[in-house]
N, C-alpha and C positions, 0 to 999 in steps of 0.2 A: 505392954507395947513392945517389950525389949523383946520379948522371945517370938514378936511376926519380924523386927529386925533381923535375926538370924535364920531365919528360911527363904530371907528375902538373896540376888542374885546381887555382887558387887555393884554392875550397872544400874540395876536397879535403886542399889542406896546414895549411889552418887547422882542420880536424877531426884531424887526427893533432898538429899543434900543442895542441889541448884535452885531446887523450888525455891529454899528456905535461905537461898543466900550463905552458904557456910560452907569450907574449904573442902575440895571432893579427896584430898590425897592421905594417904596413908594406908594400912590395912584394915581389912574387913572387920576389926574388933574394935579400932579408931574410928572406924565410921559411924558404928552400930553405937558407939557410947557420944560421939558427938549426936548422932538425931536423937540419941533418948535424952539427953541434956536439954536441948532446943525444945524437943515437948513438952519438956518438964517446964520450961520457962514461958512457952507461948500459953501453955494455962495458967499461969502466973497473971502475965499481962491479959489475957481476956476475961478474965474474972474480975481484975481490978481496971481497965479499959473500956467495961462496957457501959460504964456509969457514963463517961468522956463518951463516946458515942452518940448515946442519945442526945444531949446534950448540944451535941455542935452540929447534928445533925448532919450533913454528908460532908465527906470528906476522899478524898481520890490517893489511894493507894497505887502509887509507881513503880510498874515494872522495871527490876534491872536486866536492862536488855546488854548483850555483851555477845561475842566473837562465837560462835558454836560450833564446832569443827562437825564437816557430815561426817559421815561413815563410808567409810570404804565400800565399792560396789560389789554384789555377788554376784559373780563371772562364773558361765559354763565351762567346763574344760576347753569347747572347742574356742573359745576368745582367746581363755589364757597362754594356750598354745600359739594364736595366731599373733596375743601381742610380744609374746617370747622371741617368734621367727622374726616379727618386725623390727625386736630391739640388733639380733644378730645381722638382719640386712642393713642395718642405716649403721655399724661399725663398718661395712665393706664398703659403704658408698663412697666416691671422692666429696673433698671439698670444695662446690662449683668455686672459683672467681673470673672477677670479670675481666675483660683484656688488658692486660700492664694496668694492674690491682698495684703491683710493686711501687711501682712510677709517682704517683700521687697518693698521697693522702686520704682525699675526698672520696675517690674510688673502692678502697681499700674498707672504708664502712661502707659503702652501696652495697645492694645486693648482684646477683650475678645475671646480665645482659646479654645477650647473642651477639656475638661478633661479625661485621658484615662488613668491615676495607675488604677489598678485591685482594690487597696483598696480604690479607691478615694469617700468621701465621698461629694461629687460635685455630680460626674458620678450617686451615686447609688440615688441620689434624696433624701438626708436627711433634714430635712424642716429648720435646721439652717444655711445651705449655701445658698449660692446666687441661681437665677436662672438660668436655659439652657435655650439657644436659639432653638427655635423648629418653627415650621412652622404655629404654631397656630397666630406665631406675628406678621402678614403679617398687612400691612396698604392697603387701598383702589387702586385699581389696574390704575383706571383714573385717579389720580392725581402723578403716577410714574414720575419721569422725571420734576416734579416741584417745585419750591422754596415756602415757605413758603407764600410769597408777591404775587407769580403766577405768575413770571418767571420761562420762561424754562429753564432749568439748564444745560450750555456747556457742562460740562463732561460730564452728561450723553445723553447714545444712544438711539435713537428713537424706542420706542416699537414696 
């Protein structure tokens, strides 16, 4: 059994390592000598367990269910470019805040609001406030709807 371990593919020995419950890390020669160990023992116990089997009749073997990291997405080039350009746009972008953010506290966590006093000096575009949000700040339209990493993002809906 040792010598289909070594044809076998690291990932592949650390998913039959998860099966059996036993630690996926080290190298590919630690891995192969832990599953051939775990064989060796799980014949052990099912030669001497199956007596206990009949016996008790059914009994429910529980899965350990635990934390499963996915896999990263395979992205076309033309994504990966497009989430490339979108990480270089939102460095250029300003930081909206909302009117005399400075002023209070409570403002200052809020998110950013349109300003609308008649004398608001936001509104009339005087160059020592902050910026508006205007349409010019759009980020690349193919990559809507994705995470940073390129995942597609639950909440949002499909374009």
């Amino acid at each position: 059994m040792a010598e289909d371990y070594q044809t076998m593919t690291v990932a592949e020995l650390k998913d039959l390592l998860k099966e059996a419950g036993l630690p996926v890390s080290g190298k590919k020669a630690d891995l192969v000598a832990r599953l051939a160990e775990s064989s060796v023992a799980e014949e052990v116990e099912t030669s001497d367990s199956s007596e206990d089997w009949e016996e008790d009749g059914d009994w429910d073997e529980e899965a350990v269910v635990g934390h499963v990291a996915r896999q990263k997405p395979i992205l076309d080039e033309e994504t990966k470019a497009a989430l490339s350009l979108r990480s270089e746009q939102k460095k250029k972008t300003p930081s909206f805040r909302r009117t005399e953010w400075f002023r209070y506290k409570r403002l200052s966590r809020s998110g950013w609001r349109a300003p609308h006093g008649m004398d608001s000096k936001q509104r009339r575009n005087y160059r020592y406030r902050s910026s508006l949000v205007r349409v010019g700040h759009g980020k690349v339209s193919l990559t809507r709807g994705y995470h940073s990493s390129g995942f597609r993002d639950p909440r949002c809906f499909e374009p």
